[in-house]
C-alpha positions in Angstrom: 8.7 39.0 -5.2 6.7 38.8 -8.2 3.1 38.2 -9.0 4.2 35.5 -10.9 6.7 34.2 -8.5 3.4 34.8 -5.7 1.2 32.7 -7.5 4.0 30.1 -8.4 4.9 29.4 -4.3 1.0 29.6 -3.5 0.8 26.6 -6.1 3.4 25.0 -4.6 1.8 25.3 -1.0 -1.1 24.0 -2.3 0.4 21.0 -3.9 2.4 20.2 -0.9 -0.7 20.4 1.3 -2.4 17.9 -0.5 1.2 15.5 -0.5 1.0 16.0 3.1 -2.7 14.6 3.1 -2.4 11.9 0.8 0.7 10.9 2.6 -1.4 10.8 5.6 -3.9 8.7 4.4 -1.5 6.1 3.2 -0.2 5.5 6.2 -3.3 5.1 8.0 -5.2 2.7 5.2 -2.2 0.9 5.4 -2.0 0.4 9.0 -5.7 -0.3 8.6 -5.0 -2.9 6.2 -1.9 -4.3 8.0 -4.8 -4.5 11.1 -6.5 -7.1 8.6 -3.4 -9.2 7.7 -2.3 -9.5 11.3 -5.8 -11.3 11.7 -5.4 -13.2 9.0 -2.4 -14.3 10.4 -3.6 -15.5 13.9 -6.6 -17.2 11.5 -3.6 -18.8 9.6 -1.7 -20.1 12.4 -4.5 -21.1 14.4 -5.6 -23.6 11.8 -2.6 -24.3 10.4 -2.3 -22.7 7.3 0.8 -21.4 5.4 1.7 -18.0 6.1 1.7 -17.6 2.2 -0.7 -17.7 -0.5 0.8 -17.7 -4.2 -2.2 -18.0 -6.3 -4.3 -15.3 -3.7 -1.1 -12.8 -4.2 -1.0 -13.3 -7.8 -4.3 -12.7 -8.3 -3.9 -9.5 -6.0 -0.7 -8.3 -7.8 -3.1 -8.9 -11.3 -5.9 -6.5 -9.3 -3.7 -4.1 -8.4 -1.9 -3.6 -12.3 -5.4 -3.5 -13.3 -6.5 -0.8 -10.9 -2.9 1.5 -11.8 -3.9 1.2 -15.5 -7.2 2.9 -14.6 -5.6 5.2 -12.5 -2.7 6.3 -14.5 -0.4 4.4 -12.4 2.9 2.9 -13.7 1.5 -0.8 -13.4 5.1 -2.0 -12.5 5.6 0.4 -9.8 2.4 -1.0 -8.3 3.2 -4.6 -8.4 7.1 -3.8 -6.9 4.5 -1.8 -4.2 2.3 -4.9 -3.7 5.2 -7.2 -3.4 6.6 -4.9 -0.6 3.7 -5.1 1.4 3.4 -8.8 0.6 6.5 -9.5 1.6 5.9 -7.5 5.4 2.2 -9.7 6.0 4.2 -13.2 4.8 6.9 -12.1 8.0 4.2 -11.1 9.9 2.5 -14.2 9.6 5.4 -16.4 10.4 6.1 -14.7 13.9 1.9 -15.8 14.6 3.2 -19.4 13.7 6.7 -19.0 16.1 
């Protein structure tokens, strides 16, 4: 093996570790986050309220294009991300009203 070819997998280690750790702190915001909208849910069906919230999701989905502009984030891909997890709490929210 190369120097070159050395220094070229140590790179690639070093990228992967930090994939691994990002990845890992995705998963636990969002289950943190998911710990929020289950609340919200119970809050929702305890008082009645639709499990969805257009104009509060739009305005979310608006944030969030913001924030990926700033960041160098494909805006698109982070409203098709947003609608995802939307999409999960909405479901999530109907079982509280079941």
């Amino acid at each position: 093996m190369t120097d070159q070819t050395t220094r070229a997998a140590e790179l690639l280690k070093g990228h992967r570790d930090s994939i691994d750790r990002l990845d890992a702190i995705l998963v636990y915001t969002l289950a943190e986050r998911f710990k929020h909208t289950q609340a919200v849910g119970v809050l929702k069906a305890t008082h009645d309220l639709p499990p969805s919230d257009p104009m509060r999701e739009s305005q979310q989905i608006e944030r969030l294009q913001r924030m990926a502009l700033e960041a160098d984030l494909d805006p698109e891909f982070a409203k098709k991300f947003l609608n995802f997890v939307i999409q999960e709490v909405i479901q999530h929210h109907k079982r509280h009203q079941e």
